[in-house]
C-alpha positions as CSV (number, residue, x, y, z in Angstrom):
1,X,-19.6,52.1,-34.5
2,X,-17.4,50.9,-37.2
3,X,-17.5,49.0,-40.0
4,X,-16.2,46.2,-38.6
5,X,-13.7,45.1,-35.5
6,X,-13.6,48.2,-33.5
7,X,-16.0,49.9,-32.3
8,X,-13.8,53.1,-32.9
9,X,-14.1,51.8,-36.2
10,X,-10.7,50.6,-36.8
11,X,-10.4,46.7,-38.2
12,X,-9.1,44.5,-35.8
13,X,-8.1,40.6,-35.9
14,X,-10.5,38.0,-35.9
15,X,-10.4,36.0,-32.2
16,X,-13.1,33.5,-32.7
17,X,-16.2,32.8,-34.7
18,X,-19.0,30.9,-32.3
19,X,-21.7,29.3,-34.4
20,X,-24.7,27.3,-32.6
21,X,-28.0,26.0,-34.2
22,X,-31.3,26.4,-33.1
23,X,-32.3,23.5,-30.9
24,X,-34.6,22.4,-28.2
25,X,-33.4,23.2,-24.5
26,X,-35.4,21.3,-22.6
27,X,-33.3,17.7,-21.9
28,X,-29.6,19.9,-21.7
29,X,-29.1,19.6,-25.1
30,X,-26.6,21.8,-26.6
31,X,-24.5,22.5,-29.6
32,X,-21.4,24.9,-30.6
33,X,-18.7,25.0,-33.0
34,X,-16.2,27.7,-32.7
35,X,-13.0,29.0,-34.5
36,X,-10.0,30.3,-32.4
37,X,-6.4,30.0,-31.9
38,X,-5.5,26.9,-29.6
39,X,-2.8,27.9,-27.1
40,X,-0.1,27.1,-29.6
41,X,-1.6,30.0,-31.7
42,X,-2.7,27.7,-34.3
43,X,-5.8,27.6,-35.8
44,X,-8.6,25.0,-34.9
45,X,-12.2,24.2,-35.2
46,X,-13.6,23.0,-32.0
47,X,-17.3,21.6,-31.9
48,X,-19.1,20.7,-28.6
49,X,-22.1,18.4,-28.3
50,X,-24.8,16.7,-26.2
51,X,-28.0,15.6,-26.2
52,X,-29.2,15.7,-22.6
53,X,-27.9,17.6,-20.0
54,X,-26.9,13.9,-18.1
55,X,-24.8,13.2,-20.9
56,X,-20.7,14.6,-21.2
57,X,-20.1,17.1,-24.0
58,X,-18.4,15.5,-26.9
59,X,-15.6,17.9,-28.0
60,X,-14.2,17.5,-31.7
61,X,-11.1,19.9,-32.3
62,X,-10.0,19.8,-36.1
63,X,-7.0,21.4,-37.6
64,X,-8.0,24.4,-39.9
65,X,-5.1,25.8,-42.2
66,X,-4.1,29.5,-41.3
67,X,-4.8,29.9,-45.0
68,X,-8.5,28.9,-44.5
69,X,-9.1,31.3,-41.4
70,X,-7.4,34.5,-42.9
71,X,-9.6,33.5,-46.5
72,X,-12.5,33.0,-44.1
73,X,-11.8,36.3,-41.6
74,X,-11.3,38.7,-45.1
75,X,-14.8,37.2,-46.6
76,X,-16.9,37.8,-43.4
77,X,-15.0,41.6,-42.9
78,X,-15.9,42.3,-47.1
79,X,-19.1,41.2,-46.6
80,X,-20.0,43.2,-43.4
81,X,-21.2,40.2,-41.5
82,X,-21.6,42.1,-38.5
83,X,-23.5,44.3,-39.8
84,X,-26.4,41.5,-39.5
85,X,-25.8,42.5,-35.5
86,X,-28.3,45.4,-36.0
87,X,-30.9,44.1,-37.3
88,X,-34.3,44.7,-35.5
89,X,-35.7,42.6,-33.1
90,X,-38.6,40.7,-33.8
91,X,-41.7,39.7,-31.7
92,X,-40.7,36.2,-32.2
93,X,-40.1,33.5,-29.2
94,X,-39.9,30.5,-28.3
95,X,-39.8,29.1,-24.9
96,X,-37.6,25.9,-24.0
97,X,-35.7,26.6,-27.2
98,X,-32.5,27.5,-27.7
99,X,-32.1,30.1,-31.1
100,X,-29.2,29.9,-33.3
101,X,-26.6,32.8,-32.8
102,X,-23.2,33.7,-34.1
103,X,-20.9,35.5,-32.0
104,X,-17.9,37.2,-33.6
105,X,-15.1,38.7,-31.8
106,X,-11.7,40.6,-33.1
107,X,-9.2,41.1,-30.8
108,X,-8.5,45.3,-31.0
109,X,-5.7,45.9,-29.2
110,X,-3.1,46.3,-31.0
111,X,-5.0,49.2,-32.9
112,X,-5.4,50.9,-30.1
113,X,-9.5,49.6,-29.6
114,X,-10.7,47.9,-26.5
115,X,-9.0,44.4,-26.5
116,X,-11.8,42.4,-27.7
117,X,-15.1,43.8,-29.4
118,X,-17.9,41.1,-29.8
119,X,-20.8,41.2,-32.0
120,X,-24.0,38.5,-31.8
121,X,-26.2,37.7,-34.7
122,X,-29.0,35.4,-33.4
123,X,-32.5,34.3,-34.8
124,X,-35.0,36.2,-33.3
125,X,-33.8,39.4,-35.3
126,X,-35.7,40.4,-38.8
127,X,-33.5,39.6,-41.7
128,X,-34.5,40.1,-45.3
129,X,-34.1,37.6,-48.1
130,X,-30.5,38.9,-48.7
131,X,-29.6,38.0,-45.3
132,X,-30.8,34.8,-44.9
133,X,-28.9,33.7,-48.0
134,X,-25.9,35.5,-46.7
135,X,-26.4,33.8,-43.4
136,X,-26.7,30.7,-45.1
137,X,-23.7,31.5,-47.3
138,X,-21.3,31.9,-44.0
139,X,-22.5,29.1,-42.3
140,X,-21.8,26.9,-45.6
141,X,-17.9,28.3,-45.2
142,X,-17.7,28.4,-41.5
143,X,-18.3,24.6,-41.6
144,X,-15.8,24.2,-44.6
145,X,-13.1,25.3,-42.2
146,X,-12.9,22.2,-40.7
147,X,-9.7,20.3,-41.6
148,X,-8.4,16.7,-40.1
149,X,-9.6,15.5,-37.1
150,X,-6.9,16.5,-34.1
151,X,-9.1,14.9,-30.9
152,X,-11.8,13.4,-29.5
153,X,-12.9,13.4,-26.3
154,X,-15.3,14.5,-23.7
155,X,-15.6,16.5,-21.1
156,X,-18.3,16.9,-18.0
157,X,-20.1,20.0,-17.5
């Protein structure tokens, strides 16, 4: 597999960046902020919420500069973010717990790669010192995208 993007090992374009945080499970509760293109191709910052499984999602979309995303797609492809994807697993688990996971995908196609290549980083994996502060580090920015506040609504499961 490659560096990063294709798993021919070409780079491709990021598609979207999925963060959620550990939480409990057990009431519905859930939690996801993600990067992507809106269907204007502009970049935005959408963040999805609840705290029980009776309640709606609340759904925050925020503008994020196309400045911002290609600073914040060149920082994760230096660093060799998804590199944290291989990781071993550990004997670590939780039941009625959700664990915290990124999911990365770059779109490929244009490079001749499958069209989309995705690559999950998640909690029960062994990560060294380095990595934690690393993982740390791109959460820190990920959230940092976020620019003005577009919407706010929600939405029914």
């Amino acid at each position: 597999m490659g560096l990063f993007g294709s798993k021919k090992g070409n780079a491709g374009h990021l598609s979207s960046f999925r963060y959620s945080p550990g939480y409990c499970d057990m009431r519905g509760e859930s939690h996801q902020c993600e990067l992507k293109k809106n269907d204007d191709g502009a970049w935005v910052f959408i963040s999805r919420d609840r705290d029980c499984h009776s309640d709606p999602f609340s759904v925050m979309t925020y503008s994020v500069s196309p400045e911002s995303a290609s600073v914040f797609e060149e920082y994760i492809k230096k660093i060799n973010f998804i590199s944290l994807s291989k990781r071993l697993k550990s004997s670590d688990f939780v039941t009625d717990y959700s664990p915290w996971h990124f999911t990365v995908v770059f779109d490929c196609s244009e490079i001749g790669g499958s069209s989309y290549d995705d690559y999950g980083i998640s909690q029960y994996r062994i990560y060294s010192p380095m990595d934690q502060k690393l993982l740390k580090e791109v959460k820190e920015k990920f959230y940092a995208l976020k620019g003005e506040l577009i919407s706010a609504t929600t939405e029914d499961d």
